[in-house]
N, C-alpha and C positions, 0 to 999 in steps of 0.2 A: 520469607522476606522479613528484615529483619523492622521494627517500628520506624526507624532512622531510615531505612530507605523508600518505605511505604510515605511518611511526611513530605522527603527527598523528591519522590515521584509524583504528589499529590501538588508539590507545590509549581515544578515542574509542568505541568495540565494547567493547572490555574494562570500561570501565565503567560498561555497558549492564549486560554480562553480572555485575556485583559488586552492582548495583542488590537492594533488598530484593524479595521476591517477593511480589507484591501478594494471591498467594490465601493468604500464611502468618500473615495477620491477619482477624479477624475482618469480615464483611462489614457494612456501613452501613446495605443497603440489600438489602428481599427482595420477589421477586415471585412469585408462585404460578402456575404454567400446567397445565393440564386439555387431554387431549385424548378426545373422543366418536365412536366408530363409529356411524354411523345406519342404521339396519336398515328395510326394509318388508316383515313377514311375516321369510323365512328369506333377503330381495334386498339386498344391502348397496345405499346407496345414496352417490352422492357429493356429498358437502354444498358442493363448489367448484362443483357444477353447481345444488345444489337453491338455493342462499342468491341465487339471481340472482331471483327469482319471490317472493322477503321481502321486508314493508316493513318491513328491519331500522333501528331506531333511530339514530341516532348520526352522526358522521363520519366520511369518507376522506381521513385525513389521513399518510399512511404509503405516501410515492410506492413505497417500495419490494416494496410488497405489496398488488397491487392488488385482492385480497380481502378487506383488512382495516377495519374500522369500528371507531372508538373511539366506545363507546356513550356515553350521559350519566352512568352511573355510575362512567365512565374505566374500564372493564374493554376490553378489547379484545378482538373474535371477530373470526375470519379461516378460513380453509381451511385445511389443512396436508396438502396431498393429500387425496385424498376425506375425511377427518375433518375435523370442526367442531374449532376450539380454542378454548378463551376462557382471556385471562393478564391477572393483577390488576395495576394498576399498582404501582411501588416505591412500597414504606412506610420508612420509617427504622424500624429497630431499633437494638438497646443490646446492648454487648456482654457 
């Protein structure tokens, strides 16, 4: 690398790091997420194993979580470790 690109690249960074910091303004945009312990009696139970045997509503459309359904209310439920989670889609807010 030659001195001119090492500068090039240096200064490049630097003005990553001068960039405004995106959590020091108000956000656009908010989603709510819930997570539920399932219990049977005093047996904790785990919902990544019980949700296989639901005929849960909705879609698999979230390659990256292959327990997740986005229902028709656009709410999302998935597993998160033996807990059920359900997270509302973003809304716009006003600052």
């Amino acid at each position: 690398m030659t001195q001119s690109e090492a500068r090039r690249l240096h200064e490049a960074f630097a003005s990553v790091l001068r960039a405004p910091d995106p959590g020091a303004a108000p956000a656009g945009l908010l989603g709510i997420e819930h997570e539920y312990s399932l219990r049977n009696g005093d047996r904790p139970l785990d919902f990544s194993e019980a949700m296989r045997g639901l005929a849960i509503p909705g879609r698999r459309l979230d390659p990256g979580d292959v327990n997740a359904y986005r229902l028709p209310s656009g709410t999302a439920l998935t597993a998160d470790g033996a807990e059920a989670e359900v997270a509302s889609p973003p809304i716009r807010v006003r600052p």
